[in-house]
N, C-alpha and C positions, 0 to 999 in steps of 0.2 A: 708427582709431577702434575702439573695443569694440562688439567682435559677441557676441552667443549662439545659440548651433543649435539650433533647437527638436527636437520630437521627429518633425517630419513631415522634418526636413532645412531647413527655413527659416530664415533668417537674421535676426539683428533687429541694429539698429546700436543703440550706447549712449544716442543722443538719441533714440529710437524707445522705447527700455526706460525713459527717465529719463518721460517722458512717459505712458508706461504704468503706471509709480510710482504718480505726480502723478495720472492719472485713478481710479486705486483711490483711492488715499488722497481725493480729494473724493468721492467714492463711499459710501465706511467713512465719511467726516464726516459727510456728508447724510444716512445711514441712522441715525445716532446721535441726530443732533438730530432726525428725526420718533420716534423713536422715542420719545426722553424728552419731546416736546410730549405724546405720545400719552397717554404714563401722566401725566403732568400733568393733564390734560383726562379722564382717565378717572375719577381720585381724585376730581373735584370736578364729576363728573357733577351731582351732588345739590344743587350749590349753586343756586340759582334767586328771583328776584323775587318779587313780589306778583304777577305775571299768570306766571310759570309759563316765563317764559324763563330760558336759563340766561346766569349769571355770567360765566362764564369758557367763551370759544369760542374757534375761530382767526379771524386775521384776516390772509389772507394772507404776505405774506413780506417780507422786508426787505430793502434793497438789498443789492447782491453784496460784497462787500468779500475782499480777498486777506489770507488767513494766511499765514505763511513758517513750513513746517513743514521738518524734518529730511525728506522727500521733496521739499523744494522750493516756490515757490509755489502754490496752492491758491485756487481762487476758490471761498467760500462764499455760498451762499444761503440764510442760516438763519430757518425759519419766525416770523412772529408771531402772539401771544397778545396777545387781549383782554380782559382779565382788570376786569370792573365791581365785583367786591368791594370793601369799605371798612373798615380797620380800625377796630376800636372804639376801642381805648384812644388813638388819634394821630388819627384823623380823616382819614389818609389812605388813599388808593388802593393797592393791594396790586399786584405787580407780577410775572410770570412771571419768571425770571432763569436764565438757562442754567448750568449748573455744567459742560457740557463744553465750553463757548466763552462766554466772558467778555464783553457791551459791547465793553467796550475792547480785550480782545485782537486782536493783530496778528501772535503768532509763538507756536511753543509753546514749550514750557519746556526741552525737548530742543535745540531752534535756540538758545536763551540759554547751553547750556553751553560754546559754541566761541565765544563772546565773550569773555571774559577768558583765554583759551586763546591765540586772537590779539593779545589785547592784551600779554600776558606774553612775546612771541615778538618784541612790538618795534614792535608798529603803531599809531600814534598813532590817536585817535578819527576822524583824517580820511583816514585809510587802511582803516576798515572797510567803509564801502560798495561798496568795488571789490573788496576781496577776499572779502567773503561774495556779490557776487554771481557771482562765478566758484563760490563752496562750494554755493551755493545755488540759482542761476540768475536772483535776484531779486535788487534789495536793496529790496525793496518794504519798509515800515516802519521800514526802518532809516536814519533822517535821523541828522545829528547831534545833534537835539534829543534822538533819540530815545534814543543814548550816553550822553547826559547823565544824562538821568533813568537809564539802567539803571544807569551807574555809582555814583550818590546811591542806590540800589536796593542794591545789594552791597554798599554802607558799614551800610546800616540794618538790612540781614541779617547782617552783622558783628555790630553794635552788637547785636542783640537776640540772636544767639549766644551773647555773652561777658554777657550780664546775664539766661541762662535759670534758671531753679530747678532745681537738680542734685541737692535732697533723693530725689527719686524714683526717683534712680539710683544704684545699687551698685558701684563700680568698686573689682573686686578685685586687677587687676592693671595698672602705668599704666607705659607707656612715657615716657618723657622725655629730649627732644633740643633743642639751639639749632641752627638748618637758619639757612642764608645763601645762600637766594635773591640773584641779584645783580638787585634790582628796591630802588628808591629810599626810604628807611625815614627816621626821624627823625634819628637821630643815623649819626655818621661809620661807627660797632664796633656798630652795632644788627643782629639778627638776628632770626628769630623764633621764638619759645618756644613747644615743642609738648608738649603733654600726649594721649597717646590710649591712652582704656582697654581694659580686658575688665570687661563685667558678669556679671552671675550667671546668665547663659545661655549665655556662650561668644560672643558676639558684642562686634565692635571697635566701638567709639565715639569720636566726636573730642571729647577733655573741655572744651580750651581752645586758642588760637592767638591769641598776642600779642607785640606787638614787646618786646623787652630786650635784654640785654646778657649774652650765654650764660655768661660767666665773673662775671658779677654774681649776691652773695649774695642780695642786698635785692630784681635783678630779678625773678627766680625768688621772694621770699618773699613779694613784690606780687602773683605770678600765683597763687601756693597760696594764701594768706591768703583773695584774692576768692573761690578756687571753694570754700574753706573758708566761708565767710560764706555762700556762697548753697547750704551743704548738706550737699558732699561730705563724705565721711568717710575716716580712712584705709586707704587701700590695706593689702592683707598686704604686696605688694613691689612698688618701684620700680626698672625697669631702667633705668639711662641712662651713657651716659660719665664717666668720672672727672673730669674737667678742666672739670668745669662748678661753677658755685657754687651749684647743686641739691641740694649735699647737705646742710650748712650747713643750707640753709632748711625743708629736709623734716625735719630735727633739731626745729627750732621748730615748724612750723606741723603738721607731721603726725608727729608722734614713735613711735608704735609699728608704723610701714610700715618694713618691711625693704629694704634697697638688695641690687643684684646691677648691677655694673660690667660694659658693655657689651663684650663679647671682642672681635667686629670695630674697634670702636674700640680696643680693648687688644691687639691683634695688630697695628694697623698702627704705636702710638706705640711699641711693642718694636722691630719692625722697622727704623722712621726712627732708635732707637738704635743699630742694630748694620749693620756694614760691609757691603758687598752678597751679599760671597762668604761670610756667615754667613748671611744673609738665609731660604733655601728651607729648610735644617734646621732653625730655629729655628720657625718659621712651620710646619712637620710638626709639631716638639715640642710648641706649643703647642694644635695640635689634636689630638694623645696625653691631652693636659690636658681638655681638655674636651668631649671626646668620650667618656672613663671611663667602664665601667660602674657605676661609684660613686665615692663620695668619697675612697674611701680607696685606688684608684688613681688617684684625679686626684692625689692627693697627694703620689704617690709621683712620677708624671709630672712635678712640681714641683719635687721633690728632682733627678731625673736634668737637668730644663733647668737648675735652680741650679747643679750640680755638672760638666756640660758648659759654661755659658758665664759663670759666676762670675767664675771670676779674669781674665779678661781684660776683660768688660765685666759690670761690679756692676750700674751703673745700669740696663741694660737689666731684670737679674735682680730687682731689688727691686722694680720696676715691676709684678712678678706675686706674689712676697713680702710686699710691705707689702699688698697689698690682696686676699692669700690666701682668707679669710672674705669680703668680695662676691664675690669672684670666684664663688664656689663653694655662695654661696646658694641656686639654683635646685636643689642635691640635696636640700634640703627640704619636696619641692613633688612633687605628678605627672609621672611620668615620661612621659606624654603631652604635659606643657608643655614639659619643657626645651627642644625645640625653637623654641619662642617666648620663652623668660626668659632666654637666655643673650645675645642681641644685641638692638637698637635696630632690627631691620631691619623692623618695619612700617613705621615712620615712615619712614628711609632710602629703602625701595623706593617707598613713595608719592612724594614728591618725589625723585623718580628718573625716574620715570616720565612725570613733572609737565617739560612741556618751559620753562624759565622763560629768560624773556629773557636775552640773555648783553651787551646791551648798552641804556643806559639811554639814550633816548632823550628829544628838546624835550618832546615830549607826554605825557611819561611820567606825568602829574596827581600828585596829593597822596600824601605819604607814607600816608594813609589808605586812599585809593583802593588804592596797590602792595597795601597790605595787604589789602584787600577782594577781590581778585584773587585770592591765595594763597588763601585762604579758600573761595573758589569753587568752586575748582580740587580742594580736597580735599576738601571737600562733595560734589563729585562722585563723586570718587573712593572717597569711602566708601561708595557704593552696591555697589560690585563687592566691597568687604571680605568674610571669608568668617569663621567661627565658626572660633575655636583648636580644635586636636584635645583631645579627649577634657572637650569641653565641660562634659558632663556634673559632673565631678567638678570645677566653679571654686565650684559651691555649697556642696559638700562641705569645701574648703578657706579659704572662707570661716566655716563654721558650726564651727571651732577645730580640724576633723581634722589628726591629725598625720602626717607623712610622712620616711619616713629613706630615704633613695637610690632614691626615686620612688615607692616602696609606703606604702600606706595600715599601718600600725601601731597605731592609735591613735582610735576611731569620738568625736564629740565625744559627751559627756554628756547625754542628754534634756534637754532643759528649761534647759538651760544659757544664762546670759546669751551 
């Protein structure tokens, strides 16, 4: 068992410390909620009757009930208010209501993120009670009714996701990838389609996450068209893989966004071209390519891989030739971004990281649900996202500055559309 040494030399075992947890933490609860009863009751000192009594007093405390917090279960005793005010305009009674513990709550929002965590790992709804309370040491609240509703819960935070107002948001720069989670989708080749920006602050946002068909034009022209309708505008550039039918549709639906073809994806379909024992120098070459301190040594990096591995394998070679200009679009841009415009790896290392089931299980619920899941998972994930370097200048590059081989050349005009 897990010990700690304190500082006198004493020893504490792990179920001694998890306990010590759990007593802080209802501790920090209980001081929180007299605290906020207090200034409740202090705001509304003044309210009072015809005879001079006040409106709103305590009135004792309310039965105990357990939260399952991330420390574990927690028995709360949270104070009540007697609150005799009357609204005027409804006629009814006005009512104290906790903003740091809910009525109904029974777990905090922190305990909700390793719900679909497990579930994506392979655990059907009737295997979570036994393994959160190993995670937990409870599974107090967590019935199977209780599954249910959270899972119709993360379809309707899906749902109101993909149906937000997006005019209020600027996204200057949008990553885009089809990811195949192996979790249970609508169709057989269904994947799902990810959009995640940069705004005009340097911070990443998730634009959109929807099921389609990654090499489908129309699926991708279904998912821009929406966030086109509820707003969006177009990106200066779109990074994504070649091999998707994303490009096609960013033609139509957002036509003056510049594309930049993702390298890691373009390093590894060169590679699966050429035989093994070309593999390691080809793979150096191409990050001679784009690694350049400008365009016009990446170009030349282009010329020496055309002219080392041309004649014997073309197709590998044209695979960086034909699509020379994306490739090579990020030298138009801060050279503080390249770093981020040259590959797809926000998305990639998010679901990297994102441990998703590798086998689909009886319980696995509705393709909806699988998808409510993913969604979750990177909701979460986007808490830890961190601002692209040199943040500062994504405003600058949105308001028409121009940039040759990462420097600024060019300030936009005052007043300029």
């Amino acid at each position: 068992m897990l010990s700690v040494v304190n500082t006198d030399g004493s020893a504490e075992s792990g179920a001694l410390i998890d306990e010590i947890v759990r007593e802080g933490a209802r501790r920090m609860l209980a001081a929180a909620l007299e605290a906020e009863v207090n200034q409740y009751l202090a705001e509304l000192a003044a309210a009072c009757d015809d005879h001079g009594h006040r409106l709103v007093v305590r009135n004792g405390r309310h039965r105990p009930r357990t939260v399952t917090t991330a420390a574990g279960p927690v028995e709360v005793t949270a104070p009540r208010v007697n609150d005799r005010r009357v609204d005027e305009a409804t006629g009814e009674r006005k009512r104290f209501s906790s903003k740091i513990l809910a009525p109904w709550c029974r777990k905090s929002p922190k305990a909700s993120e390793v719900l679909p965590l497990l579930y994506l790992h392979g655990l059907s709804s009737g295997d979570f009670i036994p393994a959160l309370e190993q995670f937990l040491g409870s599974a107090a609240g967590l019935s199977p009714a209780t599954m249910t509703r959270l899972t119709k819960q993360w379809q309707d935070d899906h749902a109101a996701f993909q149906q937000r107002d997006l005019a209020d948001r600027d996204f200057v720069y949008v990553w885009a990838d089809g990811v195949h989670p192996k979790v249970r989708l609508g169709q057989v080749h269904s994947c799902v389609l990810v959009l995640l920006g940069v705004r005009l602050d340097g911070t990443k946002e998730l634009v959109a996450l929807a099921e389609g068909l990654r090499e489908s034009t129309e699926s991708w022209a279904d998912l821009l068209r929406d966030c086109r309708r509820r707003g969006m505008r177009d990106p200066e550039l779109v990074i994504g893989d070649g091999a998707m039918g994303l490009w096609n549709a960013l033609a139509e639906v957002f036509p003056t966004a510049r594309h930049q073809r993702c390298w890691v994806h373009k390093a590894r379909n060169i590679t699966n071209a050429l035989p093994k024992s070309a593999q390691p120098g080809a793979t150096k070459a191409m990050q001679e390519i784009y690694n350049a301190e400008d365009r016009a040594h990446a170009e030349k990096a282009i010329e020496a891989f055309a002219k080392t591995y041309g004649a014997k394998w073309p197709k590998a070679v044209a695979k960086i030739t034909e699509d020379r200009d994306e490739l090579l679009a990020f030298y138009d841009f801060p050279a503080e971004h390249w770093i981020h415009l040259r590959t797809t790896n926000p998305i990639e290392s998010t679901f990297s990281t994102v441990k998703l089931r590798t086998k689909v299980t009886r319980g696995a619920g509705s393709p909806a649900a699988a998808l409510a899941m993913v969604f979750k998972l990177v909701e979460s994930a986007q808490e830890r996202w961190r601002a692209i370097t040199g943040a500062s200048l994504v405003a600058l590059v949105r308001s028409g500055a121009r940039f040759e081989n990462g420097h600024l050349v060019e300030r936009p005009v005052a007043g300029a559309a």
